[in-house]
C-alpha positions in Angstrom: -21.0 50.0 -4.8 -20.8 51.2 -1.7 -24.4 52.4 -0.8 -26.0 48.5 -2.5 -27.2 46.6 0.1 -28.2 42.6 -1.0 -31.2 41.1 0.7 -30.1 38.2 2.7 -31.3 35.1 1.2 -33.5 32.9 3.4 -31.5 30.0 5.4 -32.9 26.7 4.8 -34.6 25.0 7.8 -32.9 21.3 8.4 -35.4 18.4 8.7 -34.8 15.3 10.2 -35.3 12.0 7.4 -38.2 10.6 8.8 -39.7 7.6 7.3 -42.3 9.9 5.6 -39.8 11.9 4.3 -37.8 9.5 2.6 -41.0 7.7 0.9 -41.6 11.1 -0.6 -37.9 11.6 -1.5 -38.4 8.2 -2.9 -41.2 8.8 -4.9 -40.7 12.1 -6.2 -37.0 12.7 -6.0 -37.2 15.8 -4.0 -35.5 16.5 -0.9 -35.0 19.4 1.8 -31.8 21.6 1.1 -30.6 20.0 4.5 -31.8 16.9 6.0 -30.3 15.1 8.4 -30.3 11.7 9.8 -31.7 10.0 13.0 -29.0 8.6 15.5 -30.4 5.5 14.4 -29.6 5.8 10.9 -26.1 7.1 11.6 -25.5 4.1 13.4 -26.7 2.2 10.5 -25.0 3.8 8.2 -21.7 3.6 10.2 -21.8 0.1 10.6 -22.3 -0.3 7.4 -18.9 1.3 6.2 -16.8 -0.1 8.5 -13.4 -1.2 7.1 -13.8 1.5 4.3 -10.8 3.4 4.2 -13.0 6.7 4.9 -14.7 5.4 7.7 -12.3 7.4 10.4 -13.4 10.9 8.6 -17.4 9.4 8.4 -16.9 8.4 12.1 -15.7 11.3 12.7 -17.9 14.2 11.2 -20.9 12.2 12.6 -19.8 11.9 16.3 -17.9 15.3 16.4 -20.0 17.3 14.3 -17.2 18.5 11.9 -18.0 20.3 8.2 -17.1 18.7 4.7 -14.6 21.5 4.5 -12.7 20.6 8.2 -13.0 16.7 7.3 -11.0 17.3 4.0 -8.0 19.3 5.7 -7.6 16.7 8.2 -4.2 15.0 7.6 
């Protein structure tokens, strides 16, 4: 197994949710492997989940940038 080399699968291309976007996602159900949000629609969706009990870790990963997988370990 030495001597097999794999082909690096292409990395998907993140793409902001514009307005456009999400009519299509609305419409057809389909999305970009990674899309991510205005600073206008994190805002909105953090004032909208304040007093959750997640909202620290939300808060969080949107203003410091931390992964699912960092969020999770946090004590």
């Amino acid at each position: 197994m030495r001597g097999v080399e794999l082909p690096t699968p292409p990395k998907p291309h993140p793409v902001v949710w514009t307005p456009a976007r999400i009519k299509e996602w609305q419409a057809t159900g389909k999305r970009a492997p990674v899309a991510v949000w205005t600073a206008a629609q994190t805002a909105h969706f953090l004032a909208n989940i304040r007093g959750e009990p997640l909202y620290p870790a939300f808060h969080l990963a949107a203003l410091r940038g931390l992964r699912r997988g960092e969020i999770s370990g946090l004590r």
